[in-house]
C-alpha positions in Angstrom: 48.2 104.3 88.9 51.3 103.1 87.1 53.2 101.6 90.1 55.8 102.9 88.9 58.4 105.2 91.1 58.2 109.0 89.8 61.4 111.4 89.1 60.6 114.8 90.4 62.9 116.1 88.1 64.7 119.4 89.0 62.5 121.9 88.8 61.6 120.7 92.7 59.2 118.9 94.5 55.5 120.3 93.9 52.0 119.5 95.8 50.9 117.8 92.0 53.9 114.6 93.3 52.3 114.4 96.5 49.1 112.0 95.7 50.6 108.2 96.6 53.4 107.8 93.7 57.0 106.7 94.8 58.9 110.0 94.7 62.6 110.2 94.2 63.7 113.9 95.1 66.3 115.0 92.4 68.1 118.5 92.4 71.0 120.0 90.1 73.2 122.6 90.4 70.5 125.3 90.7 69.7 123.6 94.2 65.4 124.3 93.4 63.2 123.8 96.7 65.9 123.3 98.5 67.7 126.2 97.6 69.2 129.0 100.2 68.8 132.6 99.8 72.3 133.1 97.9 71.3 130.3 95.2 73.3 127.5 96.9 72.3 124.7 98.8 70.4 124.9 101.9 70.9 121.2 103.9 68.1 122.7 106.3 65.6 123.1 103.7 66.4 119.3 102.4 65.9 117.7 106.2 62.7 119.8 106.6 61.6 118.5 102.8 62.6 114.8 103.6 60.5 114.8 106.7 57.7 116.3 105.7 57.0 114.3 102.9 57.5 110.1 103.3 56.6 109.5 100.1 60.2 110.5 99.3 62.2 107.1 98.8 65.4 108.4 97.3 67.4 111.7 96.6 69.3 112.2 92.8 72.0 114.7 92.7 72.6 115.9 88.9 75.8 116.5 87.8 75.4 116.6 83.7 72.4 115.1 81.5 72.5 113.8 78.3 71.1 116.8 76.5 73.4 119.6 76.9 76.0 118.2 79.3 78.5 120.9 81.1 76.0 123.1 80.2 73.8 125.5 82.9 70.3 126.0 82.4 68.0 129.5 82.3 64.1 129.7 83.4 62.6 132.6 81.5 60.4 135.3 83.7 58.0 134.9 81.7 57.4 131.3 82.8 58.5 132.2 86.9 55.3 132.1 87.8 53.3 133.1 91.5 53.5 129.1 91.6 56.5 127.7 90.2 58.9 130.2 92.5 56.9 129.5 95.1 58.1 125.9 94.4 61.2 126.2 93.1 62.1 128.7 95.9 62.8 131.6 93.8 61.8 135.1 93.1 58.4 135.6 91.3 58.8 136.5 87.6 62.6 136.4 87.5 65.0 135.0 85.5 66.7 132.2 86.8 70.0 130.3 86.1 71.6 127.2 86.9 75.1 127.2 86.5 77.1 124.3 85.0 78.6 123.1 88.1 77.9 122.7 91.9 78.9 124.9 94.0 78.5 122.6 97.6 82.0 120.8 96.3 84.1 120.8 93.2 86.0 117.3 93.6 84.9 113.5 93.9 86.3 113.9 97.6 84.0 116.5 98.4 81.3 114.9 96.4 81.0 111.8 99.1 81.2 114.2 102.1 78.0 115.5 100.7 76.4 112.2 100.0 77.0 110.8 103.2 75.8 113.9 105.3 72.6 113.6 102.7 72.2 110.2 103.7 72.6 110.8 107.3 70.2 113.7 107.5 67.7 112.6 105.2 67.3 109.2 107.8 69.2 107.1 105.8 67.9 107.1 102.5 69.1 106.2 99.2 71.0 109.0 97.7 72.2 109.1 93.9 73.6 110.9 91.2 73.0 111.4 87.4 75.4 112.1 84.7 75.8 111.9 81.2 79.3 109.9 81.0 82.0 112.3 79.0 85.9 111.3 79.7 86.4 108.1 81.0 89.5 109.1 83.3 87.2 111.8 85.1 84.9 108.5 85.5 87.4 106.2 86.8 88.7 109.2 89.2 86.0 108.9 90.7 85.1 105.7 91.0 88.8 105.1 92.8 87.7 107.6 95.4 84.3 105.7 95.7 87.0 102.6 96.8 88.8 104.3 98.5 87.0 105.9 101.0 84.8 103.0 101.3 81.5 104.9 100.4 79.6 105.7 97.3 76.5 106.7 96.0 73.4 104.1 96.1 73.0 104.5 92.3 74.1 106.1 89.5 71.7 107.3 86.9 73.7 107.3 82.9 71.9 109.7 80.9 72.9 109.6 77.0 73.4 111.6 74.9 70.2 110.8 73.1 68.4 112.3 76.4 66.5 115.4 75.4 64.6 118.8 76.0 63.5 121.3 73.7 65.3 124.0 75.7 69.1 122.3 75.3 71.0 124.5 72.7 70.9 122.6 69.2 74.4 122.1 69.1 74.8 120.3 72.7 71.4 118.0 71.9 73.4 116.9 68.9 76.7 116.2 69.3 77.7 116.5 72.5 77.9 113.6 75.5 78.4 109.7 75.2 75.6 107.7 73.6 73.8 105.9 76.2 75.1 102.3 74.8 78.4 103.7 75.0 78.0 105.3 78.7 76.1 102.4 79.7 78.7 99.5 79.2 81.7 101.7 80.1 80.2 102.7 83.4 79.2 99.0 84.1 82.6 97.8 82.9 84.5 100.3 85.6 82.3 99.5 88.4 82.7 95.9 87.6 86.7 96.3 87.8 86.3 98.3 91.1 83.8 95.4 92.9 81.5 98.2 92.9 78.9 96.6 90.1 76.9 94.6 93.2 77.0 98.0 95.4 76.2 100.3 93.0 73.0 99.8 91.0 72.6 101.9 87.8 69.9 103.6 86.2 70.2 103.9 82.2 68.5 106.6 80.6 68.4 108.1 77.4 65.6 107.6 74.4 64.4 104.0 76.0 60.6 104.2 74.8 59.7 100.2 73.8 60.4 96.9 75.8 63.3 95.9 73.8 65.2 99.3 74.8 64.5 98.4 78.2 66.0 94.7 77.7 68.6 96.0 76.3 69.6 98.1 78.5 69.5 95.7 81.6 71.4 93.1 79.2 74.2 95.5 78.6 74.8 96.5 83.2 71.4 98.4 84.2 69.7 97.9 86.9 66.3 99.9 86.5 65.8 102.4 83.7 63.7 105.9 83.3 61.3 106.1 80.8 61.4 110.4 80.5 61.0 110.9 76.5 58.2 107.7 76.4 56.2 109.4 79.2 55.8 112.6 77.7 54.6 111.3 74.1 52.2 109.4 76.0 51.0 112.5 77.4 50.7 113.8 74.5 54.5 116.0 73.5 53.9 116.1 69.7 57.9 117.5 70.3 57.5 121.2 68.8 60.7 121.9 70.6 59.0 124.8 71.7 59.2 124.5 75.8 61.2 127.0 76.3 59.0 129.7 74.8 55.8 129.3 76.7 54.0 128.1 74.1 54.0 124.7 73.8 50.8 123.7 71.8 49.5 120.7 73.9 50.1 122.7 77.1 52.6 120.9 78.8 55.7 122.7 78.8 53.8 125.9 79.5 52.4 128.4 82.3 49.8 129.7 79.4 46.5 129.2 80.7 44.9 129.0 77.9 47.1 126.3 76.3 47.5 124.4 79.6 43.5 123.6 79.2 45.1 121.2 76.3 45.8 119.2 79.2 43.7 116.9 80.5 45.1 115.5 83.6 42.5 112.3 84.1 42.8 111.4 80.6 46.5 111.7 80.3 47.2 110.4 83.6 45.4 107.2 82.4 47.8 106.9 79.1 51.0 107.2 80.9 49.7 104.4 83.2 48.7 102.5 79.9 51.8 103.0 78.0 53.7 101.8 81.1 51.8 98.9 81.8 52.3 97.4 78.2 55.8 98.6 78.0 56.6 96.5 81.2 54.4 93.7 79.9 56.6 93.5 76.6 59.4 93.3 78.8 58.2 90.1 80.6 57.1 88.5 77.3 60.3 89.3 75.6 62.7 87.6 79.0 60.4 84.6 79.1 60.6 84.4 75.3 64.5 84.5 75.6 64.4 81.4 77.9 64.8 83.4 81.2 62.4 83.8 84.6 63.9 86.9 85.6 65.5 90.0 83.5 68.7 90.1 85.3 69.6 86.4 83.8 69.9 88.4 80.4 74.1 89.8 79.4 75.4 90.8 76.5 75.4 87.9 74.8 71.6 87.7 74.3 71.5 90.8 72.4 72.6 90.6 68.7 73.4 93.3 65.8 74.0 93.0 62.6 77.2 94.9 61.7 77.2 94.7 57.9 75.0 93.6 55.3 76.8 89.8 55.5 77.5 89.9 59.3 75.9 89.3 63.1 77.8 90.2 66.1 76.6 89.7 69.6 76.9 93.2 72.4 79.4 91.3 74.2 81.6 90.9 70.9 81.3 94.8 70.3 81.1 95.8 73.9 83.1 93.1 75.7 82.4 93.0 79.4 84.9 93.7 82.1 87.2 90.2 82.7 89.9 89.9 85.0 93.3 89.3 83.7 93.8 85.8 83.9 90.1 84.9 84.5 
């Protein structure tokens, strides 16, 4: 309804993504409906899933997000449902974990060796990755290896730190992982040293809910962004920061059946769409107002902040892009 492309998010890929949307595929660490019987990753499973469903345009691999990055995951039994382990290929009313790290490789070597046998096997199709952006050596690492070997992911997603869910530990969704500004314009700045920006599209993520965020973002080096936090207010998250409980009062994040009735799928379905629609449409008013046809004719230096109560800087005066010496 949106026309928009739709995160499956990593919980796995269930019937409810399967009526016409976009679908990118995206898995983390606890490898969910595509997962082998030992909890690691099951390549079989992925081919048969890719197939099987051509609505699937891309594939994300997770590596962090922005609320609790380095940090593994739990799903309560309470909330394993008949249906959720039945998509998330799991054991029925089990707890669950996802650990912190992958365990198909461990370096940014091994990383591409599982991209491009993704790519292959999935018939060519895009293949990704998502991180909130922590220590810019480990980032540079591996952008040298993406040179080097000549092969890289399609995208990569830059969660901030701003990114949230009500079952991240307190301390994490606070204060830990790079602000999405921050992430944003050091990623683009690497990539952009490495002749990798044109190769490499990126994804910014990370509290964008109004037109402006979404300008902003695409000013400072993205190339698309998610709308995750947006979405769910307009389905109506009054944030209770209850989903991990099972008793989220509006029935989203919930397997309760009688708090799920809080959901209306036809009416929400049409307020996402809504929210979407106008947020897309501020986006076009706000380039066209700024002198441009297209977004990607905005930079940095379109995008001003005022530093002190006397003073105005431009992003590219606090966030300077990459130049080469000499240029």
């Amino acid at each position: 309804i949106a026309g928009a492309y739709h995160n499956t998010g990593e919980g796995g890929l269930s019937p409810y993504h399967s009526n016409g949307g976009d679908v990118v595929f995206h898995f983390g660490t606890g490898y969910f409906g595509v997962r082998a019987a030992d909890g690691g990753f099951s390549m079989e499973k992925m081919v048969d899933l890719v197939n099987k469903n051509p609505f699937i345009r891309a594939i994300e691999l997770k590596l962090s997000q922005g609320a609790k990055p380095g940090h593994g995951g739990i799903l309560p039994a309470g909330k394993n449902t008949e249906e959720i382990a039945r998509i998330r290929g799991v054991k029925v009313a089990t707890e669950v974990a996802s650990p912190p790290s992958h365990k198909e490789f461990r370096t940014p070597d091994q990383m591409v060796d599982f991209i491009i046998k993704l790519r292959e096997l999935s018939g060519g199709k895009p293949v990704g990755i998502k991180l909130c952006f922590g220590k810019r050596d480990d980032f540079v690492e591996m952008v040298k290896v993406f040179k080097q070997r000549d092969n890289y992911p399609d995208f990569i997603a830059i969660d901030g730190a701003e990114g949230g869910t009500g079952a991240a530990p307190l301390e994490f969704a606070d204060s830990i992982g790079t602000p999405l500004i921050e992430g944003l314009t050091a990623a683009s700045n690497i990539l952009c040293e490495y002749n990798l920006k044109n190769e490499i599209k990126i994804i910014a993520a990370g509290k964008l809910f109004t037109g402006f965020d979404i300008v902003k973002a695409m000013a400072l080096g993205a190339d698309a962004c998610y709308g995750a936090r947006s979405m769910m207010l307009a389905l109506g998250c009054i944030q209770a920061l209850m989903c991990n409980t099972n008793h989220c009062p509006v029935g989203i994040a919930t397997q309760n059946n009688d708090l799920v009735k809080g959901l209306n799928v036809e009416q929400k379905s049409r307020r996402v769409a809504n929210f979407h629609h106008a947020t897309i449409e501020a986006v076009r008013e706000i380039v066209a107002a700024a002198g441009y046809d297209k977004v990607t004719g905005l930079d940095r230096s379109d995008i001003f902040k005022r530093d002190s109560n006397h003073g105005i800087d431009s992003y590219e005066d606090i966030y300077p892009s990459y130049k080469k010496e000499g240029a």
